[in-house]
N, C-alpha and C positions, 0 to 999 in steps of 0.2 A: 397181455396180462400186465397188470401195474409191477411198475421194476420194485419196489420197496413189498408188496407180496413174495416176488420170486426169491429176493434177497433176505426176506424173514424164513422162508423154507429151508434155503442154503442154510442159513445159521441154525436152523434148527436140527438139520441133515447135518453138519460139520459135531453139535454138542452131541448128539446121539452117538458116532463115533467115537467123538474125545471119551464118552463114559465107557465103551467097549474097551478102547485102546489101552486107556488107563486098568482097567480091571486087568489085561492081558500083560503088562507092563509090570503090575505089583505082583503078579503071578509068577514070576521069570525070577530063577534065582540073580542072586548078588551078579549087578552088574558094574562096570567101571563107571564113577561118577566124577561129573567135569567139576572140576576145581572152582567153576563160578556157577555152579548148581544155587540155585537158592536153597537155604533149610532155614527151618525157623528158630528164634534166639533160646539158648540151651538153658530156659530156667526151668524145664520140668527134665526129669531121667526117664518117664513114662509119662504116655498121653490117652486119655480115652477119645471115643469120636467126637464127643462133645467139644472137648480142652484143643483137640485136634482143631476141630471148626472156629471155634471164639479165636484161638493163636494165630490160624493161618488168614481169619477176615483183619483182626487186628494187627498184624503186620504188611499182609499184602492186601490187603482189600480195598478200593476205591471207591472214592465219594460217590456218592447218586444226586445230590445237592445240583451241578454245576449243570445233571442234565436235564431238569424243569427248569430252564427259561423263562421268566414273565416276560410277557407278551401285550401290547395294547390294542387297541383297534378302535377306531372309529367311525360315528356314525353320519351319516349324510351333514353336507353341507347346509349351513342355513338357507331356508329359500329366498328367491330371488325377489325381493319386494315382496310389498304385502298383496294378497291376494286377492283379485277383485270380480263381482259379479256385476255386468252390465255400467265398467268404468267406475262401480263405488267400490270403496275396500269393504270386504269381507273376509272372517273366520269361522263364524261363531254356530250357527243352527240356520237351518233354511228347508222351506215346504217348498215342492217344487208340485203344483196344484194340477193335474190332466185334464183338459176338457173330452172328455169321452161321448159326447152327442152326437147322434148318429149322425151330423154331420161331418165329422173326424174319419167318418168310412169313407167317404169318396176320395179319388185318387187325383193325385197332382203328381203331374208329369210322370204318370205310370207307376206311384204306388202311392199307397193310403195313408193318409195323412195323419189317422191315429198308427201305423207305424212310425213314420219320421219322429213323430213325436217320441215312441220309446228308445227309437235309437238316440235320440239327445239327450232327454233323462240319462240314460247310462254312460254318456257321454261325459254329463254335468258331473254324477258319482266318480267317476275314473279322476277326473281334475279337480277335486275337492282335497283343500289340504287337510292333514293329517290332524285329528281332533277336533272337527267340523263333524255337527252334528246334521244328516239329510233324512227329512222325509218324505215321503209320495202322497197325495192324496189323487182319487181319481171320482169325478163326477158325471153323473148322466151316463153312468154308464151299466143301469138295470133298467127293466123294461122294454119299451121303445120308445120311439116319436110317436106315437098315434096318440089320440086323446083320451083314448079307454086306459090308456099304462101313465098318463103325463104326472098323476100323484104320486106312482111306484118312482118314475122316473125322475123324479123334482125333488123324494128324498131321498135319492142314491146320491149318497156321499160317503166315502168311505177310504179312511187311513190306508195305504198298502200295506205302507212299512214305514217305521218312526215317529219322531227324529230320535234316530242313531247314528250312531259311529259309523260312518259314509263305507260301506260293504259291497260290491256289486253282486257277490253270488246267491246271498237270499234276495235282492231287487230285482235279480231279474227274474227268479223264479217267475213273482207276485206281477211281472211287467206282462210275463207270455201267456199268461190268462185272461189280461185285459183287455176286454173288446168295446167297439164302439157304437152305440146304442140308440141312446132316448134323448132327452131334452137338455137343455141347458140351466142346473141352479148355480148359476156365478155366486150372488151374492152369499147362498151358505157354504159354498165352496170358501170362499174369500171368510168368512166366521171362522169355520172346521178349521182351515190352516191356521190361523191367528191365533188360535185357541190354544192349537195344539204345540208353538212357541212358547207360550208364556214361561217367566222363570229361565228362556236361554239367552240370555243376552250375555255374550263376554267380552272384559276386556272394555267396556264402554262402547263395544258396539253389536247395535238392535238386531235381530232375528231379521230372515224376510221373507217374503212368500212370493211367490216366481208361478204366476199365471201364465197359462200356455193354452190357448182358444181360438178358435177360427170362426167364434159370431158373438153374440150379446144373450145377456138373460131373455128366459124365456119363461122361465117361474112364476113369475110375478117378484121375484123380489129387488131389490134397492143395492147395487152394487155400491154405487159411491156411498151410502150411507154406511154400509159394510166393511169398507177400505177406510172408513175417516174411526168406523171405530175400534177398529184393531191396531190403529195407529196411533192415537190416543190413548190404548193401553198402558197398561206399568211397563210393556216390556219394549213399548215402542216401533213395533215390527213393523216394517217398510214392505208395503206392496208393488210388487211391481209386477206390468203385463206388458207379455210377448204374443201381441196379435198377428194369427197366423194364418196367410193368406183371406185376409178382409177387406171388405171394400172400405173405401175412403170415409163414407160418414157413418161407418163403423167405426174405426180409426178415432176419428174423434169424440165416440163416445167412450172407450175404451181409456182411450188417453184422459177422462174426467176421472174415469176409478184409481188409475193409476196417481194421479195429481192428488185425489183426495187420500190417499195410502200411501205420501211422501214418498212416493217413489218414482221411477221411469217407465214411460210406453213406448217400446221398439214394437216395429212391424218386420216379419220375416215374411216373402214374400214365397219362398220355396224353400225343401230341408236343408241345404247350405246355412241359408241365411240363419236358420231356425238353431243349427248345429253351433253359429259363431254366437250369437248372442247365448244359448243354456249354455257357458261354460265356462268354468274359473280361470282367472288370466293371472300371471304374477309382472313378468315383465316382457320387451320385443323380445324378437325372435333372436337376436343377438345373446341379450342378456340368457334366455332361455337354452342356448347351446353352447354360453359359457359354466353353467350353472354343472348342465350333462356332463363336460370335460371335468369338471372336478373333484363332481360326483364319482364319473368313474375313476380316477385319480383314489382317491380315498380307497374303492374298492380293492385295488391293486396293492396298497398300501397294505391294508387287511389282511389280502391273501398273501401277499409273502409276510407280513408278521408270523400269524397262526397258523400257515403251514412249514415256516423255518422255524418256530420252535417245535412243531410237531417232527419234522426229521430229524431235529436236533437231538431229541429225548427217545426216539427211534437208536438211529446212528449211535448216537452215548451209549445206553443201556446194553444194544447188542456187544460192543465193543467192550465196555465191564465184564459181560459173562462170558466171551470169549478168552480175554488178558485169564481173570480169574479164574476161571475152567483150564488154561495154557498151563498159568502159576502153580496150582494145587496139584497137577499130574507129576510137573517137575520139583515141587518140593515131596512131595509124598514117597516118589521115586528115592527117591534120597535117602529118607526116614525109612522106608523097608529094607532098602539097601546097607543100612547101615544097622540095622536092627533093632531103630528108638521103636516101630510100631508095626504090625504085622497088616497083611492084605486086610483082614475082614475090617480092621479098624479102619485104616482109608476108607474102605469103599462105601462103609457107614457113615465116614464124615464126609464124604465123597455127596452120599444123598439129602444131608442136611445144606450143603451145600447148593446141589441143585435146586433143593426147594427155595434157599433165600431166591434165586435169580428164577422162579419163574413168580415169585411174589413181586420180584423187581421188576419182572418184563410186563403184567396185571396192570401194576400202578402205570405205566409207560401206556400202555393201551390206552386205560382210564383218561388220563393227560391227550393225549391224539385226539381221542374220540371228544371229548369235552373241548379243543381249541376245533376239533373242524365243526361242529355244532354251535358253538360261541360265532364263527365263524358264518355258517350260514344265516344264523339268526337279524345279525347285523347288515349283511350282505342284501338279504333279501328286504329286509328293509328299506336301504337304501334304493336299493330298485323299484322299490314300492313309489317315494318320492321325488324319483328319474318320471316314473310313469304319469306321475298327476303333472308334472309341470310341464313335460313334450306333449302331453294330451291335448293341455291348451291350446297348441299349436297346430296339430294334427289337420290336414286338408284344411287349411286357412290357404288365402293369397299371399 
């Protein structure tokens, strides 16, 4: 059991008592009283419980001020360089376009090659910094390949998700649905994404769209002519393709759409390769594990800020209502004993007393519960931006 639970039961087990003790205490005739008793200053000849309570807060009563602490906390370190997709920098918005042609079903080195693909998309999401806007599109993939569905199948294209604020648990939903199908429409694939940037470009720099295919149009339509015009857009978008597992003079048609969409043509030859190219890079692997230490660095920082003022305002408070619960038995004592006020008066000012301090122990609560929530908010955060920049890294060489 957490020791700061067990230690709020004690103190609450100890006041329970003090109010019995005390009741038992003003009960008891005239006793002998210590010469350094506390009593309170003789400006009234009679008190009621009220005059009782305001007198004995206002001479013995302690600040509550010194036991809310402000506290600061901070949030992740700035990342490590700017972040880049296939050695260009990037922030800003990016389509990351699926070729889902029932050629994506067949397996390379024992599993399916439209999976590898979704394991890298989510790969790509996880290593995306923080205000980077992703979306999915996935093509060719209603229908089938045969020629009786090639119309259904040439215009399956279709948004999953975004571009949004890079999220993996609704992506993957829309990921574990997608299967791999019918034909190949590059070229409105390479539209639909382009389209579906405009208007994101930040910071001075262009949106891009991140083709992932393992053959060439089969549509009929015009990839390069499709990549030069969404490039020439207002918004600039950079196409770039990741040819996966293609043969050679694929490759270099590939590399044409890519040239004409100002962008880069990698070839992944198997999911490794496919896994290093879909995914955000900031800086080496150095810099990336100097970033982690700092990161956690700050967290620790954090955690003893807003859990040392959290004990602190604990600790304090309990300690007030124990001094002051101590104080009021042995001044009251006094006062019965001497015969400024009788028992039922105590034990009345006695409850107005207890109610300030379970008002005070509330607000104490409130305080705790507010710095370890402030606390996790920022925390998890942090680890949020731990996780995209070691992702980059993740099963590399």
């Amino acid at each position: 059991m957490d020791s700061t639970i067990l230690n709020n039961n004690h103190r609450a087990g100890d006041r329970r008592w003090i109010g019995w003790a005390t009741l038992c205490v003003w009960l008891i005739p005239a006793m002998a009283i210590s010469a350094d008793a506390p009593t309170l200053s003789p400006k009234r000849t009679s008190w009621t419980s009220e005059e009782l309570y305001d007198d004995f807060l206002a001479e013995f009563g302690q600040g509550v001020e010194a036991c809310f602490s402000n506290y600061r906390l901070h949030g992740a370190p700035p990342l490590p360089g700017t972040p880049k997709v296939l050695g260009k920098p990037w922030s800003s918005a990016a389509v990351v376009a699926i070729d889902a042609s029932g050629s994506m079903q067949r397996h390379l080195d024992g599993t399916r090659k439209i999976m590898m693909a979704k394991t890298a998309v989510r790969q790509f999401v996880r290593s995306a910094p923080r205000g980077a806007q992703v979306g999915v599109l996935a093509f060719g993939h209603q229908g089938n390949n045969n020629e009786s569905e090639k119309a259904l199948s040439c215009a399956g294209i279709e948004m999953l998700s975004g571009p949004t604020p890079a999220t993996r648990k609704p992506l993957s939903k829309v990921l574990d649905s997608l299967q791999a199908k019918g034909w190949t429409p590059l070229a409105g694939a390479i539209m639909a994404a382009g389209q579906s940037l405009d208007s994101l470009a930040k910071d001075g720099q262009p949106p891009i769209v991140l083709v992932v295919s393992d053959g060439l149009e089969t549509c009929g339509g015009d990839p390069v002519a499709a990549a030069k015009t969404v490039h020439e857009s207002e918004s600039e978008t950079i196409v770039n393709i990741i040819g996966f597992d293609v043969s050679l003079p694929e490759r270099d048609v590939l590399a044409k759409v890519a040239q004409a969409g100002g962008g880069v043509f990698v070839h992944a030859a198997n999911e490794h390769e496919l896994a290093a190219h879909l995914r955000v890079t900031y800086v080496d692997r150095d810099g990336a594990q100097a970033y982690d230490a700092a990161a956690l660095k700050i967290k620790k920082e954090n955690t003893s800020q807003a859990m040392g003022a959290a004990n602190h305002a604990t600790t304090c408070v309990q300690d007030i209502v124990h001094h002051e619960s101590d104080q009021f038995l042995a001044v009251t004592q006094s006062m019965v004993n001497a015969g400024q006020i009788d028992a039922a008066t105590a034990l009345e000012a006695h409850g107005f007393l207890k109610g300030w301090h379970e008002e005070l122990e509330t607000e104490m609560h409130a305080f705790v519960d507010q710095a370890r929530a402030e606390l996790e908010r920022i925390n998890n955060r942090i680890d949020r931006d731990r996780r995209r920049v070691m992702s980059a890294y993740t099963d590399l060489p």
